[in-house]
C-alpha positions in Angstrom: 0.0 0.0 0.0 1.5 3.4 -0.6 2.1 5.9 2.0 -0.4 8.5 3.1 0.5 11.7 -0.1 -1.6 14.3 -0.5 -2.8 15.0 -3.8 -4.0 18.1 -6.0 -7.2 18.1 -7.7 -6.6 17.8 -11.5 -6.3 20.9 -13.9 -9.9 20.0 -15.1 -11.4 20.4 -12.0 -9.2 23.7 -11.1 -10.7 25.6 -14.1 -14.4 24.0 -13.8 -15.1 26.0 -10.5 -14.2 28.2 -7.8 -10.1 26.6 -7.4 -10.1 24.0 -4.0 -7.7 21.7 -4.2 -8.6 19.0 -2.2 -6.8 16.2 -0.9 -6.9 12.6 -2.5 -5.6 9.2 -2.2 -6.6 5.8 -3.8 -6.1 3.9 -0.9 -7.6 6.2 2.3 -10.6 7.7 2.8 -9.5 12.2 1.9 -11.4 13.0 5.0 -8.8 11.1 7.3 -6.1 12.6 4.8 -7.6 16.4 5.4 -7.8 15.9 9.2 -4.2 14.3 9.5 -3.1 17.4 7.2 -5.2 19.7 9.6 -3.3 18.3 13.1 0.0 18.2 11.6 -0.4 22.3 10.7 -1.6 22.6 14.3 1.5 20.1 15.5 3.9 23.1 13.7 2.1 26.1 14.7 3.7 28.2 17.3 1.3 30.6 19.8 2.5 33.8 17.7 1.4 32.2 14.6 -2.4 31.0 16.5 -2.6 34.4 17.7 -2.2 36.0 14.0 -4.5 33.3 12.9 -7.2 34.2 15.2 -6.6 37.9 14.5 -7.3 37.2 10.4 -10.7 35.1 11.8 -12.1 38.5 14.0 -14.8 39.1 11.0 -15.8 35.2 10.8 -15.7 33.9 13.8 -17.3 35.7 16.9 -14.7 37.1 19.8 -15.8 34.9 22.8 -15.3 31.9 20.4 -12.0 32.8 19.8 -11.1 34.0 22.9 -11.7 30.4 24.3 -9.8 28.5 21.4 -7.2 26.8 23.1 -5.4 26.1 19.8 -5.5 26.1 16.3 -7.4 22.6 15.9 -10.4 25.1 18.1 -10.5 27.6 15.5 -10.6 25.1 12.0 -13.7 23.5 14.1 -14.7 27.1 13.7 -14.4 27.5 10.2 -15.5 24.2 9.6 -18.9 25.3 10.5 -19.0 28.5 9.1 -18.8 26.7 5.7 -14.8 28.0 5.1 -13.2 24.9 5.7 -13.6 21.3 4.2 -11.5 18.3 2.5 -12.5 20.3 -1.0 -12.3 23.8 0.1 -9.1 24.7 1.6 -8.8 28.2 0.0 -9.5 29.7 3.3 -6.7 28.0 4.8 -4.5 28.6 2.7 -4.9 32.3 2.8 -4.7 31.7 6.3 -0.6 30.2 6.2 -0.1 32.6 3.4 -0.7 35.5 5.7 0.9 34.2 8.1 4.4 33.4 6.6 3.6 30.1 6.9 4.3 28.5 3.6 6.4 25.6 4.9 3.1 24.3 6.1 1.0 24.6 2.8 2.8 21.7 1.7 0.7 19.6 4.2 -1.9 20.6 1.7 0.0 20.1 -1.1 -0.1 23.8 -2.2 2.6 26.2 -2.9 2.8 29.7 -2.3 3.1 30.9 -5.8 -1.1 29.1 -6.3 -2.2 30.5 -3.2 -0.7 34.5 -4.4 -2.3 33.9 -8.1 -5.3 33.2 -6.8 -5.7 35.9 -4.3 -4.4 38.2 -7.6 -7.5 36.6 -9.9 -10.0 38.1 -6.3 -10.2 34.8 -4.9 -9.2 36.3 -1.7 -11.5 35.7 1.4 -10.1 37.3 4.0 -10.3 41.2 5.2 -7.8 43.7 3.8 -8.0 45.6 6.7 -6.6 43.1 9.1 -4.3 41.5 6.5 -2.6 45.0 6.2 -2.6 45.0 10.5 -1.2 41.8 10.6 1.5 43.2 8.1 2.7 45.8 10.4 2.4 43.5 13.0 5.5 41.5 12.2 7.0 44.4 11.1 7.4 46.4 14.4 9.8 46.2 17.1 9.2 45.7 20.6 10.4 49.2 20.9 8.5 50.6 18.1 5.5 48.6 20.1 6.3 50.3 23.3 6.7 53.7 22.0 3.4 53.1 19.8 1.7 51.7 23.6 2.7 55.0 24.8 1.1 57.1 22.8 -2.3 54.9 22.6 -3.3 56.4 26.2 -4.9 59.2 24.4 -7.3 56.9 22.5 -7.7 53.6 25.4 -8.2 53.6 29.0 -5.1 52.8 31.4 -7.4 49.6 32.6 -7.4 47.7 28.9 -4.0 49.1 28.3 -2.4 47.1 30.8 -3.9 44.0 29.0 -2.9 45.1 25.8 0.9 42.9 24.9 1.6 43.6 21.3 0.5 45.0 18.1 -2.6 43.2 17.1 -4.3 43.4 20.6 -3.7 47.1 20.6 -5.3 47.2 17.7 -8.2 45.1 19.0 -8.7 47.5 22.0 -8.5 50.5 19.6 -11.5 48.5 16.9 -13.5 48.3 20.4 -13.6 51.8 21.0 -14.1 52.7 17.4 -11.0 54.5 17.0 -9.9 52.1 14.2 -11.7 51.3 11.4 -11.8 49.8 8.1 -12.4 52.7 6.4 -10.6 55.0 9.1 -7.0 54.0 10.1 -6.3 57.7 11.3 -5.3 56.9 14.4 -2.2 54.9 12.7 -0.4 57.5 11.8 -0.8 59.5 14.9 0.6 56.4 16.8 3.8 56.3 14.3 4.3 60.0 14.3 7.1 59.8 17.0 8.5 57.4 14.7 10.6 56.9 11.5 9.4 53.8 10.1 8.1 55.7 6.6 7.8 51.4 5.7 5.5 51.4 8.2 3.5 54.3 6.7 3.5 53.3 3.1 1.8 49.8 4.1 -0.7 51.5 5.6 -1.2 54.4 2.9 -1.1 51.6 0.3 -4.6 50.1 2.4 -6.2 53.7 2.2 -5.2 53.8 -1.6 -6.9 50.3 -2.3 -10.0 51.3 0.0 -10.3 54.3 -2.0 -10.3 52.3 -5.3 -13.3 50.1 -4.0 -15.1 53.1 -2.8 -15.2 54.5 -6.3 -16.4 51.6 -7.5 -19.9 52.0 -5.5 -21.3 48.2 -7.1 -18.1 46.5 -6.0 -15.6 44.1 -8.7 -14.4 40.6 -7.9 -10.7 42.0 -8.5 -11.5 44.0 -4.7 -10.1 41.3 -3.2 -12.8 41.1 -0.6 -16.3 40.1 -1.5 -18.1 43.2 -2.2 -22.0 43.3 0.3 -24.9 41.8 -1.1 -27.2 43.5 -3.4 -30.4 42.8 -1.8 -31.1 42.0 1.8 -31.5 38.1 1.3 -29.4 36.5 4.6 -26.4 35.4 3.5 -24.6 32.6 5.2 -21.2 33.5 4.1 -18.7 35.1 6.3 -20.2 38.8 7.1 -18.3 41.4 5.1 -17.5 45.1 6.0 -18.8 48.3 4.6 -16.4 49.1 1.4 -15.1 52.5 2.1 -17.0 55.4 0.2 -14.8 58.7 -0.7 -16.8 62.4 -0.5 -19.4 63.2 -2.7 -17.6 65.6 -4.8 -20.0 68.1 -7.1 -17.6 69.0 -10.3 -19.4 72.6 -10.4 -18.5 73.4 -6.9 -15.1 73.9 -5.7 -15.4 75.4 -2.6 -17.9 72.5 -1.4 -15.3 70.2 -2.9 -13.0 71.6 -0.5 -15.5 71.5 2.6 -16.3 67.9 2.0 -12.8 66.9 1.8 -11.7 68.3 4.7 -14.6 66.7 6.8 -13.7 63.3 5.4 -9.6 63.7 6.5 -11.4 64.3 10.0 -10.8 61.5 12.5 -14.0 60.4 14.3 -13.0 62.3 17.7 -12.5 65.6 15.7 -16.0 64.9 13.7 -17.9 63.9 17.0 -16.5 67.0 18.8 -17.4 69.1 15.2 -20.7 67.7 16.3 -21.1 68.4 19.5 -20.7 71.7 19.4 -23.0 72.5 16.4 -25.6 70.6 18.3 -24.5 72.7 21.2 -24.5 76.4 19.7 -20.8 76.5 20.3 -19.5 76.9 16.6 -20.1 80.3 15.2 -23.5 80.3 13.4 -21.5 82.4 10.1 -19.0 78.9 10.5 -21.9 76.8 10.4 -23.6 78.5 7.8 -20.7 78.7 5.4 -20.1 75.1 5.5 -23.7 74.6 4.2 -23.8 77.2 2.4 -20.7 76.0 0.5 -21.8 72.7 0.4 -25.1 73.3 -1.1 -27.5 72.5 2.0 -29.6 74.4 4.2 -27.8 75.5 7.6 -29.0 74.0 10.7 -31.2 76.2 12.8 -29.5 77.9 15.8 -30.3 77.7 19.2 -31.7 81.0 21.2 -29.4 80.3 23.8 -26.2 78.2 24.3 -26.4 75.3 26.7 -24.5 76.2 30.1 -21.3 74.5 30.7 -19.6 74.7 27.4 -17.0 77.1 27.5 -16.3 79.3 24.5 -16.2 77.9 20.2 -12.5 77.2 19.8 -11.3 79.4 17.1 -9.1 76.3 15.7 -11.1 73.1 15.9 -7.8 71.3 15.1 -5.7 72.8 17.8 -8.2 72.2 20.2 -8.1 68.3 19.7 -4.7 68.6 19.7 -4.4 70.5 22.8 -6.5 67.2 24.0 -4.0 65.0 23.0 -1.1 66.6 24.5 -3.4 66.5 27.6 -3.9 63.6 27.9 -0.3 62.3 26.8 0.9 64.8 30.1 -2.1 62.7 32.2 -0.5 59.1 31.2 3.5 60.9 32.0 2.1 61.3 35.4 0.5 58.3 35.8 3.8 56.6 34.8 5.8 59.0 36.9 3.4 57.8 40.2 3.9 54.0 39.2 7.9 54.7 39.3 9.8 56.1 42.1 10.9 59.8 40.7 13.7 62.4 42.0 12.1 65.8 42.7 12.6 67.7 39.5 10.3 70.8 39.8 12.5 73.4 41.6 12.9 76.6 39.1 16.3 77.0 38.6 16.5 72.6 38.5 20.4 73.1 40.1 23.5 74.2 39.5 25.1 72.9 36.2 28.7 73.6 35.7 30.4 73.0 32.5 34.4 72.6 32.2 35.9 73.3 29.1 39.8 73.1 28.8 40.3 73.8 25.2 44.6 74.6 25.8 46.6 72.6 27.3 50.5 73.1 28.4 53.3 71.1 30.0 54.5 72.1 33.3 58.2 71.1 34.0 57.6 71.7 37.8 54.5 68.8 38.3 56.4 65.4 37.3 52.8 63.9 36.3 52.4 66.7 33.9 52.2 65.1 30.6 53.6 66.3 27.3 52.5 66.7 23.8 48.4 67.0 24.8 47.3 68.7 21.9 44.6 71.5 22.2 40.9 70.4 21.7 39.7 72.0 18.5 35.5 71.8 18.4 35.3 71.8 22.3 33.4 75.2 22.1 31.2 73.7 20.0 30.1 71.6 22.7 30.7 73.9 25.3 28.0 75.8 23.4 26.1 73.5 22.9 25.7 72.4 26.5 25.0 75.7 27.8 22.2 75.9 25.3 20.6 72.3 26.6 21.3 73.0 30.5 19.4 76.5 30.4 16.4 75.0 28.5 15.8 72.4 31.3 15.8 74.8 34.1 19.6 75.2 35.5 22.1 78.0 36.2 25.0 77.3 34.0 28.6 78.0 35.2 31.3 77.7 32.9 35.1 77.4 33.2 38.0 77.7 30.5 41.1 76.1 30.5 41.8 75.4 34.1 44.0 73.2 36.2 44.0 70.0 37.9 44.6 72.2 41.3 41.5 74.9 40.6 39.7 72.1 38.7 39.9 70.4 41.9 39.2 73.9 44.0 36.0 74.1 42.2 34.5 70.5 43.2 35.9 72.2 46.6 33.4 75.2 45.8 30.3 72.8 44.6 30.6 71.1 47.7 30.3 74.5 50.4 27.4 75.8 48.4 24.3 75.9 49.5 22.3 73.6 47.6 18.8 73.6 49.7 16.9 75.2 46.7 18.1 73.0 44.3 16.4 69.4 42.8 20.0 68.3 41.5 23.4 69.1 40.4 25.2 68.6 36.9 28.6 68.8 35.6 30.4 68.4 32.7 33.8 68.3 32.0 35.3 68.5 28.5 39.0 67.3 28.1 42.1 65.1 27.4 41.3 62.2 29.7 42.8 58.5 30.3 41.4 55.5 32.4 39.8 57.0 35.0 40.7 60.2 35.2 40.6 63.7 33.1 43.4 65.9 32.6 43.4 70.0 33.5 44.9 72.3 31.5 48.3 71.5 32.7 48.2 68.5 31.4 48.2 66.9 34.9 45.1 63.9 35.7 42.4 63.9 38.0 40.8 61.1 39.1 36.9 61.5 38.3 36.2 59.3 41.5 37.8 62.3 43.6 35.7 65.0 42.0 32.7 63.0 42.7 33.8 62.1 46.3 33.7 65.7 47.1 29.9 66.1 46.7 28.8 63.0 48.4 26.2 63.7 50.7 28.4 62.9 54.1 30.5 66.6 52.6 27.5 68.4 50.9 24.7 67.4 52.9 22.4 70.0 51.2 22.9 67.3 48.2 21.9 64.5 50.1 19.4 62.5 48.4 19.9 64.9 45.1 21.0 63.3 42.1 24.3 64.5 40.9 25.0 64.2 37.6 28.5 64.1 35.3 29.1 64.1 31.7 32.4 63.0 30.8 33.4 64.0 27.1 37.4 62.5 27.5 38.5 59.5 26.3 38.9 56.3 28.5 41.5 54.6 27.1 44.9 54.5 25.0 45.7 57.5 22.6 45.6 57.2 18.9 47.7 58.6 16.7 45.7 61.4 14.6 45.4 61.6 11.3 45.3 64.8 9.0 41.8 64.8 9.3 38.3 66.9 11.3 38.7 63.8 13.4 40.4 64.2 16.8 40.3 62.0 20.0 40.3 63.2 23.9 43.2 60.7 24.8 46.4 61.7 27.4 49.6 60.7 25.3 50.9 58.4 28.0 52.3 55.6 27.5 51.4 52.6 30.4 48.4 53.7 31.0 47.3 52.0 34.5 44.7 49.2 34.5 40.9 50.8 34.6 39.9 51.9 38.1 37.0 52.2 40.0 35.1 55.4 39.3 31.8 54.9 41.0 31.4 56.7 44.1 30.1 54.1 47.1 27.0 56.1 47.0 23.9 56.2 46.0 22.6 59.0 43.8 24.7 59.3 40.9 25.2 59.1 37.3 28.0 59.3 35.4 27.8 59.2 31.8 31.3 58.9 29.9 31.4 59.5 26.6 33.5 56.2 25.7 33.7 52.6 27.0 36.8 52.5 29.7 39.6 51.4 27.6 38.7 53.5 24.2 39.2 56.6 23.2 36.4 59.2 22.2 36.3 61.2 18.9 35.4 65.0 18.6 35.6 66.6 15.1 37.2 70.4 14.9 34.3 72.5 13.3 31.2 70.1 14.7 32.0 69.2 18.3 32.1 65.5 19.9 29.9 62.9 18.6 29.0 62.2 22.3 27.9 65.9 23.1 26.9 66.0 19.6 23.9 63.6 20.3 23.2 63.8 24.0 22.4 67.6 23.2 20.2 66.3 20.3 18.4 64.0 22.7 17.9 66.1 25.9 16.8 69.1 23.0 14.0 66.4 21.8 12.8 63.9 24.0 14.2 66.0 27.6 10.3 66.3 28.9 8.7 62.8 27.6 11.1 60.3 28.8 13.6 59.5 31.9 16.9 60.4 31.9 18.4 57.1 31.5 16.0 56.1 28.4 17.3 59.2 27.1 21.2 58.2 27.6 20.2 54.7 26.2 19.3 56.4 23.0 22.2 58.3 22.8 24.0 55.6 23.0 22.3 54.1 19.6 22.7 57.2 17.8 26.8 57.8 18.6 26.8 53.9 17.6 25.7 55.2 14.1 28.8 56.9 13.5 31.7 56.0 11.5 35.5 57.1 12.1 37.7 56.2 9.4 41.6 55.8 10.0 44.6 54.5 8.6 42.7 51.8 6.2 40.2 50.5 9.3 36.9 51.8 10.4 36.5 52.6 14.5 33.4 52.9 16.4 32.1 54.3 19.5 30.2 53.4 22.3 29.2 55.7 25.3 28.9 54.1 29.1 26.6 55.1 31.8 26.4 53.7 35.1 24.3 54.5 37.9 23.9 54.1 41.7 20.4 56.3 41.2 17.5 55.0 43.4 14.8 56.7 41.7 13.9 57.9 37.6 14.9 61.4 36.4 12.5 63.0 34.6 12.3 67.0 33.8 9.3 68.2 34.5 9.6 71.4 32.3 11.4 73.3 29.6 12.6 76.8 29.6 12.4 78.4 26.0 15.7 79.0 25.1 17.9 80.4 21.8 19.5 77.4 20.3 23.1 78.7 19.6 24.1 79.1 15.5 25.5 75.1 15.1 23.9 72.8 17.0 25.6 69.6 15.1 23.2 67.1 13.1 23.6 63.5 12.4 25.1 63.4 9.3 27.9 66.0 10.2 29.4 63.8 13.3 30.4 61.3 10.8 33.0 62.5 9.3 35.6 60.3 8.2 39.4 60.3 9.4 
């Protein structure tokens, strides 16, 4: 007896119908073949791929029915009742895998891919384009892109179905039950990815809106659609329920101006048409508003109430703004809820703290100092940051010190000074130091190391007990490592020329509280061009500059870190990279709680100037 094989229908029977290929063999019964094909595919199925599965189903099959399926085998029972699934009907299915990525298993049907994609080109296709394109960017997001895209649906979904909500396709679930998302209105899409550059992202969705277009415009429906178009009379169908096709403005080719109006209603998302209507209904639009529109658009304007309802406060001149304005209310409301869930640093003093910025540019050998070190060329670019910084510091609320070119003795005196101020008034304190630096340590303007661990010992809270509890903050722009040798190039590094560089010490404090975020990994050295500035500075200026009010200070540094890995030094034939390190002994998150407007100085450095080759 042969072996169990499963068969195609013949060519004759593939043109004389709707296409099924069943499953056949001369020797046992195709219903056993089609159920030992069906718990095979359930046998290879992971729970990603049953979740995308049940997601595709949503229009066929009611929730609670697939909300109890335990597996896959649940959810063909399903189908098989619904008519969509049998031993000579497998087209269903095979859409199913197709959508899925699953092509490895159409062979347990004895299909191939290239079959199941020339049918669904010829209209065959049975499932909804809507949720085919969901499911596309579904397994094309990162669990970052997710997070950030979870974030930002707290202005559309309560904080109680949010926390339920794990990944793409259920967040698009809860946004579907609260008729934010639509077939025919995937608004809300684009707001969620506006934080975001994933223009792949975008066009999968603008190519759905395109094709939703085209079957609006053709009112009757085609069989190319894709999707079977509704019934044309009311007869009840037992076929799998199909959604309204999408229907585009009535546009009136004498009419220009009600062209326009009609337009711009239908680019309205349902919150800014509900709220539209709720304040016709409630005499809050101007009545010369109202009656333009209808005027324009060829209809008789509504009658006006006498009087206003009470409670309403006055028509918003800019209907847009205003649901904007919502938005960025509610985004604030869900910060704050986030900030209450999360231990946070008080970070609502005005000025923030004292930030001061050292910026030895010249550098010098003293004879007298035997660790004075020789040959430490000057730091061309470190204005640039030094500007830079000043610039970033003033806009989240502190007052900025700075110092040029000084010691390792007043560098030293100053930490001295930090540490017998009186910081009572202050949330936090912030420095940054800009110099030649090695393992460890960074160098003053005489060429002479300090060790960063003895800066930082000067404010701990057991000396500058005003500071106690206070974050304290340090951002090292030196390098951590060996020197290079430079180039003719814009490329420099911020490395001591000695030679024997001790092994990598400790630089932590043994307290909690602070942060210090070096520019480099210990070991490396850290590049800074001559006309932009430091890659380092470079990007954490960026950063602060665009995300410093919506997300924690470490999230922040985590991105910087992925942006300076973008960049490219090129030297000697080889191509170097570079990686920045914070580390921590904070106890609670840092987030700034406002932004002072401030003049961004003339060069703030973009992304494609930091990297610039050696």
């Amino acid at each position: 007896m042969k072996g169990l094989i499963l068969q195609k229908n013949s060519t004759e029977s593939k043109m004389a119908a709707l296409p099924s290929y069943g499953l056949a063999n001369d020797a046992i019964d195709p219903n056993f073949n089609f159920r030992r094909a069906l718990k095979d595919i359930d046998d290879d199925l992971t729970s990603s791929d049953i979740a995308s599965l049940k997601f595709l189903c949503r229009d066929f099959i009611p929730a609670f029915k697939l909300e109890n399926a335990k597996g896959s085998l649940d959810v063909f029972r399903q189908l098989e009742n619904k008519g969509l699934l049998g031993s000579n009907n497998l087209m269903f299915l095979t859409e199913l895998l197709y959508r899925i990525q699953r092509a490895d298993l159409l062979r347990k049907l004895a299909w191939h891919p290239d079959q199941v994609s020339r049918e669904i080109e010829r209209g065959r296709a049975q499932l909804n384009p809507f949720r085919v394109m969901l499911l596309e960017v579904s397994e094309e997001l990162t669990s970052r892109d997710f997070d950030d895209m979870k974030f930002m649906a707290a202005a559309y979904i309560s904080r109680n179905k949010l926390e339920s909500v794990d990944n793409f396709l259920s967040l698009a679930i809860a946004l579907e039950q609260g008729m934010k998302l639509t077939s025919d209105n995937v608004h809300v899409l684009h707001e969620l990815l506006q934080t975001q550059e994933r223009p792949d992202l975008k066009d999968i969705i603008q190519n759905y809106e395109a094709s939703i277009s085209s079957r609006g415009r053709n009112s009757k429906g085609s069989p190319d659609d894709g999707f079977p178009p509704p019934p044309m009379d009311k007869t009840p169908q037992h076929g799998p329920p199909v959604p309204e096709p999408f229907q585009p403005p009535q546009l009136r080719p004498d009419n220009q101006e009600a062209n326009l109006v009609a337009m711009t209603q239908n680019m309205m998302g349902p919150a800014q048409q509900g709220y539209q209507q709720m304040m016709q209904q409630a005499g809050r639009v101007p009545g010369s508003q109202v009656q333009q529109t209808a005027r324009v658009a060829g209809q008789q304007p509504p009658e006006q109430p006498q009087e206003p309802p009470a409670g309403l406060g006055p028509a918003p001149a800019d209907l847009q703004a205003t649901i904007q304005r919502e938005l960025e209310l509610r985004l604030q409301e869900e910060r704050a809820r986030q900030r209450e869930e999360m231990p946070c640093y008080r970070m609502d003093r005005n000025p923030r703290g004292l930030a001061v910025i050292v910026n030895n540019l010249q550098f010098f050998h003293d004879p007298r100092l035997p660790n004075s070190r020789q040959r430490l060329e000057n730091r061309e670019g470190t204005n640039v940051d030094r500007d830079n910084l000043i610039f970033i510091f003033n806009k989240l609320g502190f007052e900025v010190e700075t110092r040029e070119n000084i010691t390792h003795n007043q560098l030293i005196d100053l930490f001295n000074q930090v540490r017998y101020a009186d910081h009572s008034n202050f949330d936090c304190f912030a420095a940054c130091i800009l110099s030649h630096g090695s393992q460890g340590q960074v160098y003053g303007s005489d060429s002479v190391p300090v060790s960063i661990r003895d800066l930082a010992e000067e404010i701990k809270s057991t000396k500058c007990p005003s500071l106690g509890g206070k974050p304290k903050l340090f951002f090292i722009q030196a390098c951590q490592g060996r020197d290079e040798q430079p180039g003719i190039s814009d490329i420099r590094v911020d490395a001591g020329q000695a030679p024997g560089l001790e092994g990598f010490q400790e630089t932590i404090p043994n307290e909690a509280d602070f942060l210090l975020s070096y520019s480099t990994i210990p070991g490396y050295v850290s590049y800074r061009s001559k006309t932009q500035g430091s890659w380092f500075i470079t990007k954490l200026v960026e950063t602060l500059d665009n995300m410093g009010d919506r997300h924690d200070l470490l999230s922040i540094l985590i991105k910087v870190n992925e942006e300076v890995g973008k960049a490219i030094a090129r030297k000697g034939g080889g191509e170097f990279k570079q990686s920045p390190a914070p580390v921590a002994t904070l106890r609670k998150k840092i987030f700034f709680s406002f932004l002072r407007d401030t003049r961004k100085p003339q060069v703030v450095p973009r992304a494609s100037t930091v990297n610039t080759a050696v």
